[in-house]
C-alpha positions as CSV (number, residue, x, y, z in Angstrom):
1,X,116.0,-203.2,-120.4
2,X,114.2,-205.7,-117.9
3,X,117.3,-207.3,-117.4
4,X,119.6,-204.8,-117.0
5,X,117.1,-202.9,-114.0
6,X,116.7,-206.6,-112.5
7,X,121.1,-206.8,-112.4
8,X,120.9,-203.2,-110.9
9,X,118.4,-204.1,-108.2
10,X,120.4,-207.7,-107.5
11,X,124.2,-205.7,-107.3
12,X,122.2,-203.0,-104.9
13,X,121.0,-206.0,-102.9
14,X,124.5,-207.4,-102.6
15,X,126.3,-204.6,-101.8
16,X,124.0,-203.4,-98.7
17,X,124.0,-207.2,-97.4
18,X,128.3,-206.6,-97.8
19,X,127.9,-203.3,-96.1
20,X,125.7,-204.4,-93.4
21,X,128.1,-207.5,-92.7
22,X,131.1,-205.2,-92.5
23,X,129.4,-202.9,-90.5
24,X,128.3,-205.2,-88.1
25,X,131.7,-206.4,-87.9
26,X,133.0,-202.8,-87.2
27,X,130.3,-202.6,-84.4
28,X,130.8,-205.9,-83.0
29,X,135.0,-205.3,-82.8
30,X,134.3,-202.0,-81.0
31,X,131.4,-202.8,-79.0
32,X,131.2,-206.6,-78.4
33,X,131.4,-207.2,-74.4
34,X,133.4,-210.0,-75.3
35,X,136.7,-208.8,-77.0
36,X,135.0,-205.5,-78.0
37,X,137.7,-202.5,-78.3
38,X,135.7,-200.1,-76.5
39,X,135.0,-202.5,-73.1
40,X,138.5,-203.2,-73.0
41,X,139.9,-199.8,-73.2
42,X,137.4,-198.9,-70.6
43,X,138.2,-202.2,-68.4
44,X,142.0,-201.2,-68.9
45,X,141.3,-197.7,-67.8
46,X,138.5,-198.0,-65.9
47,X,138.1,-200.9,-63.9
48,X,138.5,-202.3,-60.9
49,X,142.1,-203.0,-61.4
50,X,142.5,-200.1,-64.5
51,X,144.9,-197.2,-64.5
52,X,142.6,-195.2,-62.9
53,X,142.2,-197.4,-60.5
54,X,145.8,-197.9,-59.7
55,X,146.3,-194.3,-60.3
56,X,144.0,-193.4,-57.3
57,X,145.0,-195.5,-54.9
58,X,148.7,-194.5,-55.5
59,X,147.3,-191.1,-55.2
60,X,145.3,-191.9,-51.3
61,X,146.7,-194.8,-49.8
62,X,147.6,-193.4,-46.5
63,X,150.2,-196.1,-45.8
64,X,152.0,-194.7,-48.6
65,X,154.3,-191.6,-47.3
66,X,154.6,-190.4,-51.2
67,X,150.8,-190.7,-51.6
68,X,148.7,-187.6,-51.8
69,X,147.0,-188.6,-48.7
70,X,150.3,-189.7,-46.8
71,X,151.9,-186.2,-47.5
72,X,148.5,-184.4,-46.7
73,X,148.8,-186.4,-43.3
74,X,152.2,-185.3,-42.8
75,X,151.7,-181.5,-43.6
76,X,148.8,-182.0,-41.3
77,X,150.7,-183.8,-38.6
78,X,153.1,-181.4,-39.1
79,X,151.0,-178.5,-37.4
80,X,148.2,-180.1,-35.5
81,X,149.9,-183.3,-34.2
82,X,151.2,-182.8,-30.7
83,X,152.7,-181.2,-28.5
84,X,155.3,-180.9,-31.3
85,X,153.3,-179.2,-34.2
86,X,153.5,-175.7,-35.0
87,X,149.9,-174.7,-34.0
88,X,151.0,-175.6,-30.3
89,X,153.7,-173.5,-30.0
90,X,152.3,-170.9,-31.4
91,X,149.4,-171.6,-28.9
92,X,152.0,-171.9,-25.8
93,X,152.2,-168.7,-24.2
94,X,155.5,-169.6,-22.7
95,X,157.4,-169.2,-26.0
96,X,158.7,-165.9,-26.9
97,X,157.6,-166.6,-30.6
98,X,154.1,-167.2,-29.7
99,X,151.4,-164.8,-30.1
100,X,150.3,-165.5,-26.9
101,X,153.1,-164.7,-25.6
102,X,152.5,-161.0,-25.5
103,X,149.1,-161.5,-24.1
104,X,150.2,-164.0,-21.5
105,X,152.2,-161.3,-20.4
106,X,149.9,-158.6,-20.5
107,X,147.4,-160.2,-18.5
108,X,150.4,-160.7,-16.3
109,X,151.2,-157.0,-16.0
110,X,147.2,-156.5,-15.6
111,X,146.8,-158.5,-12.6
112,X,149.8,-157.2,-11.0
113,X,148.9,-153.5,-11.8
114,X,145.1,-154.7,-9.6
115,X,147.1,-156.5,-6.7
116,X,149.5,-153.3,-6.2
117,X,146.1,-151.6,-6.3
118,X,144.7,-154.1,-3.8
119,X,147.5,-154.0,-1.4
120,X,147.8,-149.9,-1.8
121,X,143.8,-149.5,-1.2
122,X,143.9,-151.9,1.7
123,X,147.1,-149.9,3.4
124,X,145.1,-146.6,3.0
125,X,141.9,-148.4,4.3
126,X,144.3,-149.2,7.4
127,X,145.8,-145.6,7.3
128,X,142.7,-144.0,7.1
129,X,141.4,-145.9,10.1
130,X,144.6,-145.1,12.1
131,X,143.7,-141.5,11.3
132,X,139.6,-141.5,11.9
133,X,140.1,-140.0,15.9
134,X,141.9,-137.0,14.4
135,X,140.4,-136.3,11.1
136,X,136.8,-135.5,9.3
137,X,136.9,-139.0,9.0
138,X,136.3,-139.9,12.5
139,X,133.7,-137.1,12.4
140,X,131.6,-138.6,9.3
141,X,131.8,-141.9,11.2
142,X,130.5,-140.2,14.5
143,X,127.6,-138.8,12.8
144,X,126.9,-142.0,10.8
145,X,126.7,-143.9,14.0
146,X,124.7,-140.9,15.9
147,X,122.1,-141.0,13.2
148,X,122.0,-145.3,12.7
149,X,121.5,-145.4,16.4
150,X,118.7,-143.1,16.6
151,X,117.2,-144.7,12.9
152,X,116.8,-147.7,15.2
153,X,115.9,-146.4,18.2
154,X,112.8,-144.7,16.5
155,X,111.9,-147.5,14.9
156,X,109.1,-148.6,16.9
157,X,107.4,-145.1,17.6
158,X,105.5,-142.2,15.4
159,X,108.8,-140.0,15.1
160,X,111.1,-140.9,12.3
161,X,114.8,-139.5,12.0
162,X,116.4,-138.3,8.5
163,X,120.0,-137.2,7.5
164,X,120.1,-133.8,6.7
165,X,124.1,-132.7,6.7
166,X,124.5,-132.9,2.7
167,X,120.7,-130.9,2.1
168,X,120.3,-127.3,2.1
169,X,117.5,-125.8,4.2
170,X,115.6,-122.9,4.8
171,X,118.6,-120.6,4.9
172,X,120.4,-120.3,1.7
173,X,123.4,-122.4,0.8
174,X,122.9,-123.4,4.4
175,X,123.5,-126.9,5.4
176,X,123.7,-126.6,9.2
177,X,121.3,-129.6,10.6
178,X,123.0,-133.3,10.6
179,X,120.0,-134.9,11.0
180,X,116.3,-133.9,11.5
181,X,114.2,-135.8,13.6
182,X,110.4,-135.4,13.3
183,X,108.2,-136.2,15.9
184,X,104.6,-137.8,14.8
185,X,106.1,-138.3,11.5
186,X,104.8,-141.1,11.0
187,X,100.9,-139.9,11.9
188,X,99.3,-138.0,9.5
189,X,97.0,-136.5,12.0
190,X,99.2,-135.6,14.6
191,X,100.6,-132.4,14.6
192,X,104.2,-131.9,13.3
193,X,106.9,-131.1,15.3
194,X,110.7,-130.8,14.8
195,X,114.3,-131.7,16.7
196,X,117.7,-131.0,14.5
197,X,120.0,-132.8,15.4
198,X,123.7,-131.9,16.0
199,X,127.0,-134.4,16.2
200,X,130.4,-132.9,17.4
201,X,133.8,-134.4,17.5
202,X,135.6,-130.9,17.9
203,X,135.6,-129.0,20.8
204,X,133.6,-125.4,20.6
205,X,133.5,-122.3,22.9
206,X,129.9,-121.7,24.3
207,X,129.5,-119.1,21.7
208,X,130.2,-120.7,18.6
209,X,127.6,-123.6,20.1
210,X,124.9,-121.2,21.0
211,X,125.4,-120.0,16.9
212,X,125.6,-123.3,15.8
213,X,122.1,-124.2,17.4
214,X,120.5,-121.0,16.6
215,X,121.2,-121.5,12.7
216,X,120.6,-125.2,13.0
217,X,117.3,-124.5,14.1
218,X,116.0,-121.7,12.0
219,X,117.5,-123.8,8.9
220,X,115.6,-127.0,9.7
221,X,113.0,-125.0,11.2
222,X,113.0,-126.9,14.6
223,X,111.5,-126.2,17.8
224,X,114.7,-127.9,19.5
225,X,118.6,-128.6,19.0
226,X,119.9,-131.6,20.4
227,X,123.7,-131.9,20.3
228,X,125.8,-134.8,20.8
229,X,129.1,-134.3,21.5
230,X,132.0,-136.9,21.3
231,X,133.6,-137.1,24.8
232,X,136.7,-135.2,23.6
233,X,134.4,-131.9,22.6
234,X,132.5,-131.8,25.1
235,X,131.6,-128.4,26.6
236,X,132.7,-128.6,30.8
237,X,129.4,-130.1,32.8
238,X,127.8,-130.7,29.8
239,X,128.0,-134.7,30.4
240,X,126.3,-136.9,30.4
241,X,123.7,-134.4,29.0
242,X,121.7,-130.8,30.4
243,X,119.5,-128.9,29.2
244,X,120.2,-125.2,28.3
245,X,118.4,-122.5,26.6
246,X,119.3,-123.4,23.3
247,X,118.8,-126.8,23.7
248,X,119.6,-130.5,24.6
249,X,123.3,-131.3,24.9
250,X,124.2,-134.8,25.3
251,X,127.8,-136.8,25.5
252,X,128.9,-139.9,24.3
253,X,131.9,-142.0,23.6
254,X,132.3,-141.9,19.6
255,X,133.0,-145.4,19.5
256,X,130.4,-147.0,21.3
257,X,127.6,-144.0,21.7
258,X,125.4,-145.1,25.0
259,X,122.2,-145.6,23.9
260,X,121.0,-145.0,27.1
261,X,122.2,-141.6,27.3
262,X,120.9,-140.8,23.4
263,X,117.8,-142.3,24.6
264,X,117.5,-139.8,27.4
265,X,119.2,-137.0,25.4
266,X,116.1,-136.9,22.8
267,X,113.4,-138.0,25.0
268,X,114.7,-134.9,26.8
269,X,114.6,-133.1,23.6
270,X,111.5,-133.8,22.4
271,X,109.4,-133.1,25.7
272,X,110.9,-129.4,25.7
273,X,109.9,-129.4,22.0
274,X,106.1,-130.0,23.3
275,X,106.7,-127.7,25.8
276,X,107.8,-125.3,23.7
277,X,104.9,-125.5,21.2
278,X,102.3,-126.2,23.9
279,X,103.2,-124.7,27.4
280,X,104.8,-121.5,26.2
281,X,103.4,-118.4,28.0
282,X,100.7,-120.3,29.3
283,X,102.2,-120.1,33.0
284,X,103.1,-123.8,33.1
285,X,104.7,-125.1,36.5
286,X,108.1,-127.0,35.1
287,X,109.7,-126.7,38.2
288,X,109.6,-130.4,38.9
289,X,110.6,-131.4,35.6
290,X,114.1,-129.6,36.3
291,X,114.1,-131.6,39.6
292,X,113.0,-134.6,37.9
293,X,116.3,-133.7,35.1
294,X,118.5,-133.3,37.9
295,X,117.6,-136.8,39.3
296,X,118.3,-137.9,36.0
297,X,121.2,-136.9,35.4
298,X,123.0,-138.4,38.6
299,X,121.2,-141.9,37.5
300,X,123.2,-141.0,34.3
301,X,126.3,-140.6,36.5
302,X,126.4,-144.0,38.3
303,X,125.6,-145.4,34.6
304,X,128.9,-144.3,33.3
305,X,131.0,-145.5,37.0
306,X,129.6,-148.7,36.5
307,X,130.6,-149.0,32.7
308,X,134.4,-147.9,34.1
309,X,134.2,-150.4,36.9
310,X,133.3,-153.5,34.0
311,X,136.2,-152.1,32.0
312,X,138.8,-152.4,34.7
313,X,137.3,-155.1,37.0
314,X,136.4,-158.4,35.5
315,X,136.0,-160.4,38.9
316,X,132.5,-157.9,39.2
317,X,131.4,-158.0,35.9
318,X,128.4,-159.9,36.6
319,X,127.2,-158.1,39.4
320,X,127.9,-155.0,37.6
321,X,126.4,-155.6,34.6
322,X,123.0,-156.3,37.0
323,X,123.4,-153.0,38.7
324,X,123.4,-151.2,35.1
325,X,120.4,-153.0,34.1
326,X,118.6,-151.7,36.8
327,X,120.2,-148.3,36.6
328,X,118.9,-148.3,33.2
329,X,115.0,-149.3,34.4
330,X,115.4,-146.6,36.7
331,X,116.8,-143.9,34.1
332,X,113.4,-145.1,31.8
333,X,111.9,-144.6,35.0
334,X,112.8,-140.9,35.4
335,X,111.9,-139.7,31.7
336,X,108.4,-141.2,32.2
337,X,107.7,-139.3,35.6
338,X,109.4,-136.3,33.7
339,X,107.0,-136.6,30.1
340,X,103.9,-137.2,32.7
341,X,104.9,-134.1,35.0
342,X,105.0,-132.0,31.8
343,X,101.4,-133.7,30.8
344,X,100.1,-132.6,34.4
345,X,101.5,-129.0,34.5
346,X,100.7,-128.3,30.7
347,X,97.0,-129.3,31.6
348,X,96.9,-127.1,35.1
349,X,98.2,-124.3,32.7
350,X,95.3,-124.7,30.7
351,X,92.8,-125.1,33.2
352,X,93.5,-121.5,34.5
């Protein structure tokens, strides 16, 4: 029985030490780095000079045209290489089969739609000036320049000038009053008094201006009118400027307004406002004031002779232009002595 156990154990030794050889063998013809099956199928399809390998650089060797890589470059050439490629002429406006094309020539239509716009706008800019001395045009500008003169000719003093032709005043749906201009406007502690203002282009019979004054007036509530006139409307003697009832009327060349002569026309204005609000009924001697107006008015006179004399005489400019200074002086001259006789009788008055 020993024996036959100790022949089991010795044939069960044998056969693993067979098995582990041929096992070993197996392992070592597979996986052996040297002549193994396994490194050399992996070498042959996996190394650096394997299928794969050779398959891959085939596959992106861009000197090769059938390559992947060659015919990626050459679909890619195709469209973005050039001047050639499809993506510029689809980006060249000048080709009828470019997108572009339609926009090109939009933008083309656009910016010849805005020069015939241009060139219409500035022919009736140039109409519309031909027209201004015989349409409301002419009259807006009148008024503009009226008010823009007086704007800066108030500038330095206590009154203070403001367009009024596009308000309503007192009166209802009443918009008589181009322009109001407030004297001590600009002092709170001063009392308030008021001048409306009036600018005419078109000529008016002596009752439609008496009307025109009296609403202006009441609607601005005013002490005085003042009207200017263009040269063209001007009532008959009413130039360079007078003094009636219903108030100051002065006269102007649209064009080039005299600031000398607006000067004197609401200077004028505003002292028979003050006498108005102060003097009236109170006996006041004005008598001299009218003489002093009078006076004025020729100095006005030889202002406007001298101005023709410049425009058609250009050998006495100089010595012109020197006489109109002084005439000028002298007319500042005149309102003074005119505002100071006004002072003196108003105070007399008072005195009594």
């Amino acid at each position: 029985m020993r024996r036959a156990f100790d022949k089991l154990l010795t044939d069960a030794g044998e056969s693993n030490k067979k098995a582990t050889a041929e096992v070993e063998e197996i392992l070592r013809k597979t996986f052996a780095n040297e002549g193994g099956a396994l490194p050399a199928t992996l070498e042959r399809f996996l190394g650096d000079k394997g299928e794969l390998a050779l398959f891959t650089k085939d596959l992106f060797d861009e000197n090769r045209r059938d390559s992947a890589l060659g015919k990626l470059n050459t679909i890619l050439g195709t469209y973005f290489d050039g001047d050639a490629s499809k993506l510029a002429h689809l980006l060249d406006p000048t080709r009828e089969a470019s997108p572009l094309s339609g926009f090109r020539a939009e933008i083309a239509k656009r910016f010849d739609d805005v020069l015939l716009k241009i060139v219409e706008l500035d022919a009736s800019q140039k109409a519309a000036k031909g027209e201004r001395k015989k349409g409301t045009a002419k009259g807006a500008d009148f008024e503009s320049r009226v008010i823009a003169e007086y704007t800066e000719l108030l500038r330095a003093t206590n009154d203070e000038i403001e367009g009024t032709g596009g308000v309503t005043g007192a009166v209802p749906d009443s918009k008589k009053g181009d322009a109001v201009i407030t004297i001590n406007g600009r002092d709170a502690s001063a009392s308030v008094l008021r001048i409306v203002v009036e600018v005419k282009d078109k000529a008016m019979t002596g009752p439609a201006i008496e009307k025109e004054l009296a609403e202006a007036r009441e609607n601005r509530k005013a002490e005085i009118a003042l009207m200017v006139f263009s040269e063209a409307a001007a009532p008959a003697g009413a130039a360079p400027f007078t003094i009636s009832r219903h108030g100051v009327y002065c006269v102007v060349d649209p064009e080039a307004p005299d600031i000398a002569i607006l000067e004197a026309g609401y200077r004028l204005a505003r002292i028979s406002a003050l006498i108005r609000a102060k003097s009236e009924g109170s006996g006041a001697d004005l008598s001299a004031v009218k003489d002093a107006i009078d006076a004025l008015r020729d100095r006005i006179g030889t202002v406007q002779q001298i101005k023709t004399t410049l425009t058609a005489i250009d050998t006495t400019t100089i010595k012109a232009r020197g006489e109109l200074d002084a005439l000028r002086t002298a007319i500042v001259t005149e309102i003074d002595r005119i505002e100071e006789q006004v002072r003196a009788s108003t105070t007399a008055a008072q005195g009594r």
